[in-house]
Structures are given as structure tokens and as C-alpha cells.
N, C-alpha and C positions, 0 to 999 in steps of 0.2 A: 504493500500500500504506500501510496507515495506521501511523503513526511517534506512539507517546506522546513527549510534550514533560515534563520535566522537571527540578527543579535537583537535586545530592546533594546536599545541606546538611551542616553537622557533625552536628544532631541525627540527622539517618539514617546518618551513620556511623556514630558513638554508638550506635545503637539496632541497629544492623547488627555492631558489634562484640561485645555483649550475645547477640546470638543466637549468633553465633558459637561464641562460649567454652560459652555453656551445651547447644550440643550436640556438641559437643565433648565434656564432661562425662557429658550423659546418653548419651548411645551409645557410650563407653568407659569408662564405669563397671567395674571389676573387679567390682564385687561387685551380683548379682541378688538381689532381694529375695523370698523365698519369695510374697510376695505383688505381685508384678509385673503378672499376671495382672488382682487387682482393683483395682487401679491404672488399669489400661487400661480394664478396663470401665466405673472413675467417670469416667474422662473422657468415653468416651462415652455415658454417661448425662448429662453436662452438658451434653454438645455439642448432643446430640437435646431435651433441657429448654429448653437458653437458643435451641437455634437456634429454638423452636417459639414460645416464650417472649416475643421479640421482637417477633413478629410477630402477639402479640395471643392467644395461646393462653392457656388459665384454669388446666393444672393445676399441680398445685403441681410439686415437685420429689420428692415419695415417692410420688404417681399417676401420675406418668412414671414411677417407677421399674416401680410394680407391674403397670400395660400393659403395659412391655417384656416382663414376668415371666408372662404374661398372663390374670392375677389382673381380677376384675373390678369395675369402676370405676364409682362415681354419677358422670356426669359427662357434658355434652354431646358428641354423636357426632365434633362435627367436632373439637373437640379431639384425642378420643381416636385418629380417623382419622391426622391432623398430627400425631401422635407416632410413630405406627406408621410411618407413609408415610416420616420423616424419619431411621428405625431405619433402614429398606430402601435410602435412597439411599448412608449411610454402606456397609453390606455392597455396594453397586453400586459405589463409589467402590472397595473395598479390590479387587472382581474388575477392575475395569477399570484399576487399577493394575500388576493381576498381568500383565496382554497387554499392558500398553504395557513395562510388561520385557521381556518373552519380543522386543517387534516391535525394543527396542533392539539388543538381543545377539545377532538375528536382521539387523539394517540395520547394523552398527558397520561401518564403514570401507567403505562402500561410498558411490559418487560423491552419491548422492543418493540420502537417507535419505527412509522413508515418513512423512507428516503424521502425527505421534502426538496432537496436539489437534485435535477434529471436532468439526462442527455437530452429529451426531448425537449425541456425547456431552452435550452441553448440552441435545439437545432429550430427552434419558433420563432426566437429572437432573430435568427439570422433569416429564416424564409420571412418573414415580416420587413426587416430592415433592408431587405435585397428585391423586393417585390419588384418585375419588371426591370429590376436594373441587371441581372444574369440571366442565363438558359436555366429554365426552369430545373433541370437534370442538377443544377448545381446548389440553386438554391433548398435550404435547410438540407442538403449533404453535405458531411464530410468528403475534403478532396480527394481525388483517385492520384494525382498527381504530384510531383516536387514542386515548391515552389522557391524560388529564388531572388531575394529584393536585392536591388545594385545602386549604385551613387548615379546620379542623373547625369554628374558632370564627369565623373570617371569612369563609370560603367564599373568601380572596382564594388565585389560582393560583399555584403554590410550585414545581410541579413539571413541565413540559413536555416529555416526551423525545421523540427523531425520528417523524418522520411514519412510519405502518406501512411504505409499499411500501419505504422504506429500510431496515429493518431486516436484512431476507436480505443488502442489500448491504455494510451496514453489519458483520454478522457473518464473511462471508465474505475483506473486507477486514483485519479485528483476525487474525481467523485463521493470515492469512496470513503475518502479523508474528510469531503467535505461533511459527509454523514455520521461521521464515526462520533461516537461519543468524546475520543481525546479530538476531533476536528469541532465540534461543537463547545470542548471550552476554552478556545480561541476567542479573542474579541470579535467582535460583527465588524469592527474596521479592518483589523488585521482581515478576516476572512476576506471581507469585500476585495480588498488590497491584492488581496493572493489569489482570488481567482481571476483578479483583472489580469494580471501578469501571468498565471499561468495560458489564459487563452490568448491571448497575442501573442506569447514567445510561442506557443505551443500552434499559430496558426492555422487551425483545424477546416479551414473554407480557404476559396482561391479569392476569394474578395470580400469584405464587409466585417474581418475579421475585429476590425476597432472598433464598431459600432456593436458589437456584439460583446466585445470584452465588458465594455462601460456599460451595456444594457445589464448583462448578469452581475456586474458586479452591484448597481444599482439596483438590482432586485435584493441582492442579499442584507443591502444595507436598508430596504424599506421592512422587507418582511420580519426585519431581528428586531426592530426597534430602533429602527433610525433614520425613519425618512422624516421628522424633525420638520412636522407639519409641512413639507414637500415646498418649501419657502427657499430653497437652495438650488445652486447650478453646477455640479461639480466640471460639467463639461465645458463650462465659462471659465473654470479655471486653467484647465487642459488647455483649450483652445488660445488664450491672452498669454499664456505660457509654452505654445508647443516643443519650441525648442528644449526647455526643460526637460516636457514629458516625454518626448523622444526618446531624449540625451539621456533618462535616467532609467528607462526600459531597457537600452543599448547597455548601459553599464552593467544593469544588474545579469543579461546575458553572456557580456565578457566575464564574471564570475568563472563560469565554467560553461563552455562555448559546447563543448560535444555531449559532455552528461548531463540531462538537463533538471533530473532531480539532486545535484550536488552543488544545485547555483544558491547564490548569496541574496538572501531576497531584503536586505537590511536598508540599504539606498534607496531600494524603491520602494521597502512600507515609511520611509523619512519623507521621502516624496509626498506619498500617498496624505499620509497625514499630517503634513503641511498644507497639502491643498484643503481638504477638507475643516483644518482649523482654521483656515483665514476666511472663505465663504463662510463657515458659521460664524465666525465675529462678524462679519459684514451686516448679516441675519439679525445678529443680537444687538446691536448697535442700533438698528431703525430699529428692534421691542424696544429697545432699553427709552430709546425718545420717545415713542411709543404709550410706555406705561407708566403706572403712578408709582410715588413711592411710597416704605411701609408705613404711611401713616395712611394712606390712600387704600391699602391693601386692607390694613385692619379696619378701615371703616367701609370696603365691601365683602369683609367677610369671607374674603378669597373666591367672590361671585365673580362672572365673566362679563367683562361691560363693553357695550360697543360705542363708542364713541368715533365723530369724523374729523378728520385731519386739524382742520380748526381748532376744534375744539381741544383734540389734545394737543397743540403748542402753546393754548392760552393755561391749558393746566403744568404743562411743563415750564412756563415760565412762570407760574405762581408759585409752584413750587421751588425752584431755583431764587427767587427774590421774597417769599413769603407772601408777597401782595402785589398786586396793580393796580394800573387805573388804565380809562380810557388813551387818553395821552400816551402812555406806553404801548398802547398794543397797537393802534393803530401804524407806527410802522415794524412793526411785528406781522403785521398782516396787511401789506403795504396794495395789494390790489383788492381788497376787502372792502365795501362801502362801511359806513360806521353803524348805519341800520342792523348790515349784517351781525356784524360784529357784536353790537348787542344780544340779537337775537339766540347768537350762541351762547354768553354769557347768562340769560336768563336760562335756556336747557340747562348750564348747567346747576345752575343756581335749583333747578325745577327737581334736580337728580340727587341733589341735595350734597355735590361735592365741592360748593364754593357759596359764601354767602357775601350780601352785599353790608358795607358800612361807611358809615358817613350819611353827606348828600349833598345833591348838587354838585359843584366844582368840587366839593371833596371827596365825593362817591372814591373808595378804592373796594377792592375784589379779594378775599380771602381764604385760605381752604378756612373749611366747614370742620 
């Protein structure tokens, strides 16, 4: 059974501690943002942009949007295809998530729990993400052939993964890890991290092999407990960074070039959760402006409140200064009529987390 090899360093502590706290944060946030919602949806619009992006796609980031939308587009087919295709495997990801709960809470405590990771699901990910962009014969198959990646500009070979016949074995093997009781008490990032690297070095398809790595790996990190209200783009990270993410696949390959369960997976889970810790501070930085503090928390009781944008920079900055007044907020909220402006003031006043004092020109605004 194949056994990844690597060290924890401090910086993957470090970077493991970082995730920690910031979901920690973001999935007990008291306070929901009226707009939560499109929150979620710009990350998957990033996700579907940069994962497509990476890999050589033309369009921008508002012809992604307006495909999703499915507004129509100047633009070469297969782009437009690789946007679409990369929408589809995210909604496959969020249903195959939902049954690997149901197969959990269905298998808890019983001697031996069913394989919740399959070859089939990797070979879906890839028929989905390849939809009309190969011969069907290839699409969700394991390649029958060698494949060989070269330098564009030197033609010299850069990139060598296993012979085909080994690939079924080679799958089948990782899998088994992935299942196993010592593979399950691995973190959900390390795991995520190691089967991203295993399917890309392991290049198991003649194309679409990256889009597939990051699809499984993002299945493993939603189903464990860590898609972290789905508010994040790890392939926005990949992508603003590729050279990195390249650069740090290639390394962990030269480890050990021919054996490829004896390679050094340490640089590339440093990698891995470095990206993933700076998108989730990214994440907890809007909660954090976002929500109130614990004086705010204790007086809802730990209830979820939804509040709109407005409204929470006028409580953010009350809280920050202890008080305001109209005069201050107005350029605080500098395309805001002053109408408006009140109006949000009395909601909150109405929600009972700010009350008013004074009057007239002395009117200021205080938590409640």
C-alpha cells in the first residue's frame, strides 16, 4: 500500500495553525452577511476562471462570468466549452459530497466503514472536466499510452510520469491509503495536498490531468470538513502564483525522479498550505470587518444576524471609536444620501444594537 513520505516542518505548522484559527472564525462567525450568498458565488466564479485560466484558457474574468450567466460570448469554443465543463464538475463535487455524508452517518461505528474515495470518482471529475474537449475513448479513461511533457523552448524532457499499464495500479494503490484507517488520520489538508500531487505527478489521463488533480483534491477538503462555507478560491491562488505551483510540483518530483512512492512530499505540502493559509486570511479579514465584537456577540446571544454592507461599516466604526455622529459617517459612506444613511441607523437602532443620544446637532450613535 503506498505510504507518502514526509517531514512536518515548522512552516507547515505555521501554515496549519493559520488555517486553523481562520476557520475557526469563518464558520462561527455570529454574524451573516446579507450578502453571503454573492460571496460564494465570486469564489466560484474564481475558482472556475483561474482553474480554467491556468491551464491556458483566453477568457478574461467578466467572459467567465457572462458564460456562467449564459450570455453570449466572441470567443473560441474550446475556451468557452473549459468554462462551462469546469462550472459542472464544481456542482458534481458539491452532489458527491452530499453521499459521501449520507455513506458517513450511514457507516459510523460500524467495524468497517465503506471506501468513501473511488477511482470512479476521479474518473467523473475528469469525463466532466474534458466534456467535448477529447475523443470520447479518452475521456474519464485512464491513458493506454506514454506521455511525455518537454520545454517549449528547448524541446528538453521536464516531465516523465509512470508508464500507462501502471497507472490502474498505481491508482488503486494511493487509494487504498487514502481509505485506510492510518490514511484517514492524516489531516484533511495534508490528505487534500497528497492526492493533489499524487494525480498530477502520477498523470493518469492524456489531458485534463490538472483540472482533475485540484477537482479531487477539493472534494477531499469539502467532504472532511473544510470547504469553510465555500467563500474561498484555492485555484486563484495556483493561478496568481503559477510559477510557484509549477516550480514546487517539479521539485517535489526531482525528490526521487524514477521511484515514485520514495519522493519527498515536504515542499509541496509547505506549498500547499501556504496557499491555503493566505486565501483563508483573505476570507477572515472581510468576516472579521464583517462582524461585531464580543460585546456584540454577547448581546446576540451567539444568534446569526444578517445585516447589509452599510450597515455593518456604520457598526464597525462605532465600535472602533465607541460612538458617532452624523458628521462622521457621512464620508464614511461618501456616495450615501444622508436620508439613506439614517435610515440604516434607525434599523439598527430598530434591532436594538445601537441606540441614539443627545439631540439635535448633538445627536451621536452608540452600541446599545
Amino acid at each position: 500500500m503506498y505510504t507518502p513520505k514526509y517531514t512536518i516542518t515548522n512552516k507547515i505548522l505555521q501554515n496549519i495553525g493559520v488555517i486553523e484559527a481562520c476557520r475557526e472564525v469563518i464558520n462561527n462567525a455570529p454574524l451573516i452577511p446579507a450578502y453571503e450568498k454573492q460571496f460564494r458565488d465570486e469564489a466560484s466564479l474564481s475558482t472556475v476562471h483561474h482553474g480554467t485560466h491556468i491551464e491556458g484558457n483566453e477568457l478574461s474574468f467578466t467572459q467567465a462570468e457572462e458564460v456562467l450567466k449564459g450570455k453570449k460570448v466572441v470567443a473560441g469554443e474550446r475556451d468557452i466549452q473549459e468554462v462551462i465543463n469546469f462550472r459542472n464538475v464544481l456542482k458534481y463535487l458539491d452532489r458527491e459530497r452530499e453521499e459521501i455524508s449520507e455513506e458517513k452517518k450511514e457507516t459510523k461505528g460500524r467495524e468497517k466503514e465503506k471506501n468513501i474515495y473511488t477511482e470512479k470518482q476521479i474518473l467523473k471529475i475528469h469525463s466532466v472536466a474534458m466534456e467535448k474537449l477529447v475523443p470520447d475513448e479518452q475521456r474519464g479513461h485512464f491513458r493506454k499510452v506514454q506521455v511525455i511533457l518537454r520545454n517549449a523552448q528547448t524541446g528538453e524532457v521536464v516531465f516523465r510520469p509512470p508508464p500507462a499499464p501502471e497507472v490502474p495500479y498505481l491508482v488503486d494503490e494511493f487509494l487504498k491509503w487514502l481509505n485506510s484507517k492510518e490514511g484517514k488520520e492524516i489531516h484533511p489538508v495534508f490528505r487534500s495536498a497528497i492526492s493533489h500531487y499524487f494525480i498530477s505527478s502520477v498523470h493518469p489521463f492524456t489531458d485534463g490531468d490538472g483540472r482533475t488533480a485540484r477537482g479531487f483534491a477539493t472534494l477531499i477538503l469539502f467532504a472532511e470538513g473544510y470547504d469553510i462555507k465555500k467563500l474561498f478560491s484555492l485555484e486563484e491562488y495556483f493561478d496568481k502564483n503559477a510559477f510557484d505551483y509549477y516550480d514546487a510540483l517539479r521539485k517535489t518530483d526531482l525528490t526521487d525522479e524514477k521511484r515514485f512512492a520514495e519522493r519527498d512530499l515536504t515542499f509541496w505540502l509547505e506549498f500547499f498550505t501556504q496557499a491555503l493559509s493566505i486565501e483563508l486570511t483573505k476570507v477572515k479579514e472581510k468576516i472579521r470587518r464583517l462582524s461585531l465584537d464580543d460585546k456584540i456577540k454577547a448581546k446576540l446571544g451567539g444568534k446569526q444576524l444578517a445585516l447589509n454592507e452599510r450597515q455593518m461599516r456604520i457598526m464597525e466604526y462605532i465600535e472602533s471609536r465607541g460612538q458617532t455622529t452624523m458628521k462622521e459617517l457621512k464620508p464614511l459612506l461618501p456616495m450615501i444620501s444622508e436620508d439613506t444613511i439614517l435610515r440604516e441607523i434607525y434599523a439598527l437602532i430598530k434591532q436594538k444594537l445601537i441606540k441614539k443620544k443627545g439631540s439635535r446637532k448633538a445627536v451621536r450613535y452608540i452600541l446599545k
